[in-house]
C-alpha positions as a printed NumPy array, in Angstrom:
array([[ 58.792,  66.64 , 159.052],
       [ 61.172,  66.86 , 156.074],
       [ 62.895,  63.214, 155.769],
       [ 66.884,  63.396, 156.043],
       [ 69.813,  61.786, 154.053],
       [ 72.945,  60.943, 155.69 ],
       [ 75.666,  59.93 , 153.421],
       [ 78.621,  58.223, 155.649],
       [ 81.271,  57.649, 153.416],
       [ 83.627,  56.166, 155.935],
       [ 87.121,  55.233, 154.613],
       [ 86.562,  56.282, 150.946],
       [ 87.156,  59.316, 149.195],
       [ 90.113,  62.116, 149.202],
       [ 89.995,  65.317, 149.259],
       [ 89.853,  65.854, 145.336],
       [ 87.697,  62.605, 145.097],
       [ 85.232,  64.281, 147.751],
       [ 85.436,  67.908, 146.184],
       [ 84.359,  66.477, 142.689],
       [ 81.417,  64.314, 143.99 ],
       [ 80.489,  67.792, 145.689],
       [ 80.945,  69.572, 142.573],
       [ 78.592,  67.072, 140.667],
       [ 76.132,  66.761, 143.437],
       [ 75.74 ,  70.911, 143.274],
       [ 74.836,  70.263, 139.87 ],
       [ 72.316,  66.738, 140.394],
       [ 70.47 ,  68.629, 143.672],
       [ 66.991,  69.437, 142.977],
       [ 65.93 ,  72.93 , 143.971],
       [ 63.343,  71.612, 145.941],
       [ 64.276,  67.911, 146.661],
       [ 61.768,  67.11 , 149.359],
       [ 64.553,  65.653, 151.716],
       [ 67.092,  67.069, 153.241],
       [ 70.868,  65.788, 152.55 ],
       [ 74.151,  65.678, 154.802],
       [ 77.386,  64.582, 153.418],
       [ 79.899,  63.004, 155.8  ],
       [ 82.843,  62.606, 154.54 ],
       [ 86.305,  61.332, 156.155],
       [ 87.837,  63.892, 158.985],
       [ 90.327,  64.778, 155.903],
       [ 87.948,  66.229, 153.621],
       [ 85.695,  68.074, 156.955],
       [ 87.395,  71.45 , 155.89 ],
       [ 87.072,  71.289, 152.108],
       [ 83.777,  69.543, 151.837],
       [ 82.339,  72.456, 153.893],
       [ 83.443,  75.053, 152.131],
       [ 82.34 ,  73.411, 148.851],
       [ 78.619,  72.8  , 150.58 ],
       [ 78.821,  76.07 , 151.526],
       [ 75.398,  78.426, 150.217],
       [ 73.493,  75.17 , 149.573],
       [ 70.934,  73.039, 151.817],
       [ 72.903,  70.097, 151.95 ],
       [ 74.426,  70.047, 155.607],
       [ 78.258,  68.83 , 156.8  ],
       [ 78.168,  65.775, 159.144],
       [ 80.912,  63.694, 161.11 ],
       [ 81.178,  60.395, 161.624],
       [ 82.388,  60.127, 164.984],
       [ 83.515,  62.534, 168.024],
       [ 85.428,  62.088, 171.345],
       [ 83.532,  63.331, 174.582],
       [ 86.473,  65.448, 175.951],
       [ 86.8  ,  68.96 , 174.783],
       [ 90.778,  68.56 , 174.386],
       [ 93.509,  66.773, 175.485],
       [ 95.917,  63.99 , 175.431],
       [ 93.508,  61.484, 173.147],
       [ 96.082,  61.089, 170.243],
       [ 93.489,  60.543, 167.083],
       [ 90.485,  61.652, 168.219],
       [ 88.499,  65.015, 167.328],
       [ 86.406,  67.108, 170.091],
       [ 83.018,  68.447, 169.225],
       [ 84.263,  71.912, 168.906],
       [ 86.27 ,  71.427, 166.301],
       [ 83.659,  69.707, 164.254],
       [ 81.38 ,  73.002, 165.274],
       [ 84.   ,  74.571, 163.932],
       [ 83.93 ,  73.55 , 160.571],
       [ 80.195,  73.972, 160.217],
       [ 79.035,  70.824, 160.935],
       [ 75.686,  70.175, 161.506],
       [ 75.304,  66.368, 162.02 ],
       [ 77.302,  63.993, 163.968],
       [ 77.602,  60.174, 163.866],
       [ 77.364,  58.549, 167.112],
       [ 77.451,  54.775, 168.045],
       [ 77.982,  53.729, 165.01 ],
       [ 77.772,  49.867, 164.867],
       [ 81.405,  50.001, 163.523],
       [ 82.628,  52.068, 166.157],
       [ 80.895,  49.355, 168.374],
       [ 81.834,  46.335, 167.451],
       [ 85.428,  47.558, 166.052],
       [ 86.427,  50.105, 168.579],
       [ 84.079,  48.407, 171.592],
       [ 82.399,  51.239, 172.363],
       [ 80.285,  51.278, 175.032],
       [ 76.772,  52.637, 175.65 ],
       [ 78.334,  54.959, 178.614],
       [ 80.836,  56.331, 175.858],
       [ 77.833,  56.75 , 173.485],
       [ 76.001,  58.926, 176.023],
       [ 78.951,  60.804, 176.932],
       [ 79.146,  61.989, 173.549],
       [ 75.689,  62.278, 172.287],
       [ 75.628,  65.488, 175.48 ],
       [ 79.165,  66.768, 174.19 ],
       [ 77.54 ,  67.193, 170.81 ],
       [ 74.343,  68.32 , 172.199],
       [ 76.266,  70.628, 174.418],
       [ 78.263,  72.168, 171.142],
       [ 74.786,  73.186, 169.05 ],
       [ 75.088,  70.07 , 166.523],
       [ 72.301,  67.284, 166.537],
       [ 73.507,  63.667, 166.644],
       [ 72.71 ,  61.129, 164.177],
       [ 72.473,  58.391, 167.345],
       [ 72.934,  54.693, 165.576],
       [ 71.263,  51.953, 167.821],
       [ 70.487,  48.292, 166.888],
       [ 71.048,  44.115, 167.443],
       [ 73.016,  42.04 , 165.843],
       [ 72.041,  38.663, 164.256],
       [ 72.187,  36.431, 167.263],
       [ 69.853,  38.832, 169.045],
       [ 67.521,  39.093, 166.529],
       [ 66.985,  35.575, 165.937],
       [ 67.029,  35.269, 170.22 ],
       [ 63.628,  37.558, 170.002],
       [ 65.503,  40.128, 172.076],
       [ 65.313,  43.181, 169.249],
       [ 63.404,  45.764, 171.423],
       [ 64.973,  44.286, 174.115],
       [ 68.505,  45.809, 173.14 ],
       [ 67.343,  48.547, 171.436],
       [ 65.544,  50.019, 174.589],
       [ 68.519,  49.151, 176.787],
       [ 70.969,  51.436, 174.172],
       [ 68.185,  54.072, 174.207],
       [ 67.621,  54.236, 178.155],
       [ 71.71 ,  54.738, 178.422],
       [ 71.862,  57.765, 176.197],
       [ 68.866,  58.772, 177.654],
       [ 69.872,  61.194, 180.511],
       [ 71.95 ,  63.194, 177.44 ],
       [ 68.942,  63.704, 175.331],
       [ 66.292,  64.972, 177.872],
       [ 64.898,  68.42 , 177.446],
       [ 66.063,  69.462, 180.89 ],
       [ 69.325,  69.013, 179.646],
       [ 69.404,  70.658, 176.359],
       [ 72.017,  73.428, 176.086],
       [ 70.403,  77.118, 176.289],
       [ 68.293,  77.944, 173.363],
       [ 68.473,  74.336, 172.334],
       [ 64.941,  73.522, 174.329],
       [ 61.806,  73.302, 172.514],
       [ 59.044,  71.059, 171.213],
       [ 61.722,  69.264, 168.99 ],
       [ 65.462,  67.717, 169.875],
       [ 68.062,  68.515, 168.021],
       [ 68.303,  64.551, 167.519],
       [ 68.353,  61.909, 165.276],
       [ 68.182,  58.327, 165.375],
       [ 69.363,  56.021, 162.983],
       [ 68.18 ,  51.834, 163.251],
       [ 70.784,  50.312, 161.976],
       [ 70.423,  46.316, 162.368],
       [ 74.394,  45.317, 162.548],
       [ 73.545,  41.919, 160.107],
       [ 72.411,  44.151, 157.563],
       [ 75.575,  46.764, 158.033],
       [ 77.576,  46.385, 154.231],
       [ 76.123,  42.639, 153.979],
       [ 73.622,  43.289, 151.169],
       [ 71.049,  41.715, 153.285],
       [ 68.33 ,  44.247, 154.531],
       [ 65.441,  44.224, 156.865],
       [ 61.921,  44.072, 155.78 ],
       [ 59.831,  46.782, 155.572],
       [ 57.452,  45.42 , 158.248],
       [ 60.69 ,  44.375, 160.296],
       [ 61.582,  48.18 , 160.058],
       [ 58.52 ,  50.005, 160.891],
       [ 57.735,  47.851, 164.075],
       [ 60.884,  48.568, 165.367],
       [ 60.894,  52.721, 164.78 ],
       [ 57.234,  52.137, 166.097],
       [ 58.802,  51.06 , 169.376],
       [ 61.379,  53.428, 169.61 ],
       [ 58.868,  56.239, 168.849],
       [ 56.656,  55.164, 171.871],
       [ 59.616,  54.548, 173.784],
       [ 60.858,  58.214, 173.129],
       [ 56.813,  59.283, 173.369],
       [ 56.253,  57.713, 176.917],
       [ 60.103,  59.257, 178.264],
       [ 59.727,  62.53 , 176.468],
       [ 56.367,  63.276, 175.688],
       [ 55.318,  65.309, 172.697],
       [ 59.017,  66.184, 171.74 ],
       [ 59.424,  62.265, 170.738],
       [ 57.284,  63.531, 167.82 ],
       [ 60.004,  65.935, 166.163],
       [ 62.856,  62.697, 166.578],
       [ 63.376,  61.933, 162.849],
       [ 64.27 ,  58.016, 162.605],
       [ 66.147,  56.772, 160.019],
       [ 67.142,  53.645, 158.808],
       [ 70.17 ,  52.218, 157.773],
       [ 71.325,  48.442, 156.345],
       [ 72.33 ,  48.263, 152.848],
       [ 70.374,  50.818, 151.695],
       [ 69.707,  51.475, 147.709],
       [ 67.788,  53.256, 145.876],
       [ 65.828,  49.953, 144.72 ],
       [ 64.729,  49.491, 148.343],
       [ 65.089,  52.844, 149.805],
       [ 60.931,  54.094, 148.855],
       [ 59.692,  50.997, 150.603],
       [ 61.091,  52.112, 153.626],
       [ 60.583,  55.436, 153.452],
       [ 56.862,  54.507, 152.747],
       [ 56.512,  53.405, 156.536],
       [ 54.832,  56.001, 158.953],
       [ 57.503,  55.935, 161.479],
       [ 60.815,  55.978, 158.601],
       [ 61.549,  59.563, 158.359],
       [ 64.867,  58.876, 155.93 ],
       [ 68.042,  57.037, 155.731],
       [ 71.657,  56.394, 156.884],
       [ 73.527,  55.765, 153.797],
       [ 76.75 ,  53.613, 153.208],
       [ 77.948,  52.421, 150.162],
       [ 75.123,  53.937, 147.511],
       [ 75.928,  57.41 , 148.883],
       [ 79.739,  57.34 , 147.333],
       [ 78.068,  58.221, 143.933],
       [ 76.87 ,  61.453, 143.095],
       [ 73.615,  60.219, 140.694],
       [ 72.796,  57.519, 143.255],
       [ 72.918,  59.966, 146.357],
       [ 70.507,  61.984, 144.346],
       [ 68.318,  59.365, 143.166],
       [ 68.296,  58.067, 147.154],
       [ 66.84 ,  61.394, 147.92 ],
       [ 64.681,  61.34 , 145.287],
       [ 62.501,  58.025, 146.378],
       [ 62.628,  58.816, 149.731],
       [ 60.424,  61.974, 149.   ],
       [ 58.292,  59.798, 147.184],
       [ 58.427,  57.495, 149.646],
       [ 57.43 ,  59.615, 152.44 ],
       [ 54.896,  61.911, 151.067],
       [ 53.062,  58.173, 150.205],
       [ 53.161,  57.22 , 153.909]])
């Protein structure tokens, strides 16, 4: 399974300032990188951004997505818009959009099926917080956010010609102490949580938990990235702050090749 790259840019970058990181990253990307990359840049530069990725294998993602199709949600996109702009990847769950917004784990499963439902694959972001870590209670929460998207993700409700041996899904363990802090997760810390989630997803799903990639996500750089994309069960990562620069986006993508064809 080819690892993945998510860039989340967040609040950073305009249109120009996206369009010339694109035009330098066309330049950086390896022909054959051994990871696959996704940019996602701020709902601003959606249009532009995919029309500059545009005959490349780098993919468009989101960051976030309202459940509804349309109507009166003043700020919000619906997931056929982002489909509309060529999007492949969508953020959801985010542990800014939970601990900022308050979103819940019913809102999270409402729109990992809306995204399901529109032919994109979610990049679903689970994970504790400090306090819960250091209670003991890390699979604890991380199974309760997995069992409430869980009904969205299930073969039987896949889309038409969405069903198969692999879901269009990703998951991204993203422990919240470790979201912009500089402090990170071990390796160890990392693996024997993605274990978990695999055999969660194994024992729900069966042999499609197999084709989930898991990423992780935590102040990620490239001086830490290869040891976590080393682990059996780390099949790439969510990137915040060391994606916003061209060189370092490539050089991410770079170790975690290594990194995974080691593991």
């Amino acid at each position: 399974m080819l690892p993945l790259l998510v860039a989340n840019w967040k609040m950073h970058k305009t249109k120009a300032d996206a369009l010339a990181f694109i035009d330098e990253l066309r330049r950086l990307w390896p022909d054959r990188p051994g990871c696959e990359g996704a940019i996602a840049p701020p709902f601003t530069a959606l249009d532009a951004v995919g029309g500059a990725l545009r005959g490349t294998a780098i993919a468009l993602a989101a960051q976030n997505v309202h459940w509804e199709e349309e109507g009166a949600f003043t700020g919000e996109v619906a997931a056929r818009f982002l489909a509309d702009l060529g999007c492949r990847y969508v953020i959801v769950g985010h542990s800014e959009r939970r601990s900022q917004w308050g979103e819940t784990d019913e809102q999270i499963a409402r729109k990992l099926q809306t995204v399901l439902a529109h032919g994109m694959a979610p990049v679903w972001c689970i994970g504790e917080s400090l306090r819960e870590r250091e209670a003991g209670r890390v699979l604890e929460v991380v199974g309760r956010q997995l069992a409430a998207g869980l009904g969205a993700v299930t073969p039987a409700r896949m889309p038409p010609g969405r069903r198969g041996p692999e879901l269009p899904l990703v998951i991204a363990y993203e422990p919240v102490w470790a979201i912009g802090t500089g402090r990170i997760a071990e390796p160890k810390q990392v693996q024997e949580v993605h274990a978990a989630v695999r055999q969660w997803l194994r024992d729900r799903l069966g042999g499609a938990a197999d084709g989930v990639r898991l990423l992780y996500g935590g102040s990620v750089t490239p001086e830490n990235v290869a040891a976590m994309a080393a682990q059996p069960d780390v099949n790439g990562a969510l990137v915040g702050g060391a994606s916003l620069d061209a060189k370092q986006f490539v050089l991410l993508a770079q170790r975690i090749a290594r990194g995974g064809a080691s593991s």
